[in-house]
PLY file of the C-alpha trace (Angstrom):
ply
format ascii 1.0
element vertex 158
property float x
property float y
property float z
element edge 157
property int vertex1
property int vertex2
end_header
6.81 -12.02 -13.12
6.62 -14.07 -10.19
9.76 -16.57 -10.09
9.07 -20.28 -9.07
9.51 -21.48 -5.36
6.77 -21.96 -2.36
4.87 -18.82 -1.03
6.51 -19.61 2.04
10.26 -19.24 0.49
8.68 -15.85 -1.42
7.83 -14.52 2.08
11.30 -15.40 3.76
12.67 -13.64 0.41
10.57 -10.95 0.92
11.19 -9.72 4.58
15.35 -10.78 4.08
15.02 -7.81 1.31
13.10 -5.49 3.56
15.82 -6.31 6.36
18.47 -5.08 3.94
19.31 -0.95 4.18
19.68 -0.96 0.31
17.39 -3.40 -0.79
14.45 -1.21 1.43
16.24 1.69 -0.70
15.59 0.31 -3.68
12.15 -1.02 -2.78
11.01 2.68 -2.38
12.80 4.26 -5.36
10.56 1.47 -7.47
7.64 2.57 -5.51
8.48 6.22 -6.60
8.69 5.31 -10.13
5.06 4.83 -10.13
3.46 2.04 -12.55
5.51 2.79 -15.50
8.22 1.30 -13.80
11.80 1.98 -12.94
15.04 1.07 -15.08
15.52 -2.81 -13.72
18.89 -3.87 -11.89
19.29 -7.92 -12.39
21.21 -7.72 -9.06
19.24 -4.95 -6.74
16.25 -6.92 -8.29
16.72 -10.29 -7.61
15.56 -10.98 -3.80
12.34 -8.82 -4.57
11.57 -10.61 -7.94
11.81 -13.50 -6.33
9.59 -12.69 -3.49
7.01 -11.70 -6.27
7.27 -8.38 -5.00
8.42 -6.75 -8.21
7.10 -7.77 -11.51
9.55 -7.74 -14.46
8.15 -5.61 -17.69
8.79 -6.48 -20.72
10.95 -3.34 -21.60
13.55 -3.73 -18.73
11.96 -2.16 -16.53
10.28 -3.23 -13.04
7.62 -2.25 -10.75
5.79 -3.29 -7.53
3.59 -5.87 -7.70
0.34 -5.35 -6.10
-0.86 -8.77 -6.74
2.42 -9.83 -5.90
2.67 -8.55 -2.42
-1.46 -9.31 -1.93
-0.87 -12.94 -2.37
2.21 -12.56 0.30
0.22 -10.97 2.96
-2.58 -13.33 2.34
0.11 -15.99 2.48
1.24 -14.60 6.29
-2.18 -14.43 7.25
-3.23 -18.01 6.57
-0.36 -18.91 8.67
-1.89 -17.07 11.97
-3.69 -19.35 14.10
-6.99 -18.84 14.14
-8.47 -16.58 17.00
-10.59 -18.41 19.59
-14.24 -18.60 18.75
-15.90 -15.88 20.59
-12.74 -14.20 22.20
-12.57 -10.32 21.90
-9.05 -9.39 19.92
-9.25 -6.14 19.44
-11.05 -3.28 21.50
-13.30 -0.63 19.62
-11.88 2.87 19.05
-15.00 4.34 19.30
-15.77 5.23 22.93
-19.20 4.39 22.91
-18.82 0.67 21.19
-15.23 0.42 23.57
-17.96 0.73 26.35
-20.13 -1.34 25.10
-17.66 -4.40 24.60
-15.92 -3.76 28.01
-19.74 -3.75 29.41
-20.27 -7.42 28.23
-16.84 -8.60 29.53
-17.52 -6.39 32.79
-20.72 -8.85 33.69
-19.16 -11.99 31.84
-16.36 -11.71 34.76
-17.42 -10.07 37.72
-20.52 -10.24 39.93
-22.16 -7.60 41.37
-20.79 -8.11 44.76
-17.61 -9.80 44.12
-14.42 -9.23 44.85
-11.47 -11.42 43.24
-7.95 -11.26 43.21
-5.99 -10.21 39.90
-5.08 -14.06 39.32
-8.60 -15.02 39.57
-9.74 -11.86 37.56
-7.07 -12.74 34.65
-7.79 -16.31 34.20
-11.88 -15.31 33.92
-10.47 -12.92 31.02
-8.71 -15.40 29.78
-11.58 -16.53 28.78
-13.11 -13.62 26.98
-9.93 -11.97 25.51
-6.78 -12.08 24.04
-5.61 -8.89 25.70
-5.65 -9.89 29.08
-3.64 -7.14 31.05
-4.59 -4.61 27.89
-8.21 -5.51 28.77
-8.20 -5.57 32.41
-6.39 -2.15 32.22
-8.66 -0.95 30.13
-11.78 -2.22 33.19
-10.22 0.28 35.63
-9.50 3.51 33.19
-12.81 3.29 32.16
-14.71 3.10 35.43
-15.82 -0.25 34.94
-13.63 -2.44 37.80
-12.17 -1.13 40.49
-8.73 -1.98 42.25
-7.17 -2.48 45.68
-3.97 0.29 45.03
-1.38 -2.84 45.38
-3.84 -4.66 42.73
-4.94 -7.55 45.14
-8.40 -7.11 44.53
-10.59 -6.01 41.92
-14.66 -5.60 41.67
-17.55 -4.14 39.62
-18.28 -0.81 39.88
-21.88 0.24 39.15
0 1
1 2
2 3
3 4
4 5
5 6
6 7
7 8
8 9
9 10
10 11
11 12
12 13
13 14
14 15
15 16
16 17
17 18
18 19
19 20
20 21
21 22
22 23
23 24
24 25
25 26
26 27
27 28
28 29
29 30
30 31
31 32
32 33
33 34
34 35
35 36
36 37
37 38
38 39
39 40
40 41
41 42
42 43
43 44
44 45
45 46
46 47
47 48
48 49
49 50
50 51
51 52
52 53
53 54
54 55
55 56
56 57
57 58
58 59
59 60
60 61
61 62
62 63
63 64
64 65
65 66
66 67
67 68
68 69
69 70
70 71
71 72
72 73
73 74
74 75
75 76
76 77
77 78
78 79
79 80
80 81
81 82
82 83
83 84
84 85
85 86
86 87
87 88
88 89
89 90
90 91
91 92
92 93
93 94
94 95
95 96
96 97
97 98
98 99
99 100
100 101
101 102
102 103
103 104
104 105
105 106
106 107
107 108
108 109
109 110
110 111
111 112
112 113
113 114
114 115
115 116
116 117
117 118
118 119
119 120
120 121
121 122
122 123
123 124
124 125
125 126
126 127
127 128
128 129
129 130
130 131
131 132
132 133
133 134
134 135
135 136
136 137
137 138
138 139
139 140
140 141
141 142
142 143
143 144
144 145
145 146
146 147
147 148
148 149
149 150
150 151
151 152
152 153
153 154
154 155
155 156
156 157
């Protein structure tokens, strides 16, 4: 049963529980119980009730709340600012599409036969990627961009 208050308030409720030695405890000994549900405690109980992370049963007994905790973490998200339009976030695992995406931010940043310095070479990634030193990192492992050894200089490779 999901107690009244803003989704905002349930969140706050939520992560003061987690922050709390006992209350994570607790948390995962309801977990263990499975979906039949653990003997409730009014006082254990309360901050993750009221977070709508545990659901009250009519017998006494409580146990996680899927829903619950989905409507949380969609809460969170909708709070995120959206990412740029058309900025990389995240790179690939897979080495082949990791490539791939550095490949397009490779010739997006660098010409052929440029060289820039790392401030110049940061602010054109700033306009590609969230990552920036993650990303330009990323370049020189992969043989992409190559680097003056005190980092004063960087150009394409191939």
């Amino acid at each position: 049963m999901r107690h009244s208050g803003s989704m905002q308030q349930q969140l706050i409720q939520m992560m003061a529980a987690l922050a709390n030695h006992q209350m994570r405890r607790r948390f995962a000994d309801v977990e263990i119980g499975g979906g039949a549900g653990v003997p409730g405690d009014p006082d254990a109980d309360r901050l993750l009730v009221a977070a709508g992370a545990l659901e009250e049963l009519p017998d006494g007994r409580v146990r996680i709340s899927g829903p619950g905790l989905r409507a949380l973490l969609d809460h969170a998200r909708g709070t995120l600012e959206p990412k740029p339009e058309g900025k990389v976030d995240l790179l690939p695992r897979q080495h082949r599409l990791r490539l791939e995406v550095l490949g397009k931010v490779a010739d997006a940043v660098l010409g052929a036969d440029e060289r820039i310095p790392e401030k110049e070479l940061n602010a054109r990634l700033g306009d590609q990627v969230l990552d920036i030193p993650g990303v330009r990192r990323a370049l020189v492992d992969e043989g992409l961009v190559a680097r003056e050894a005190d980092g004063h200089a960087y150009w394409r490779l191939g």
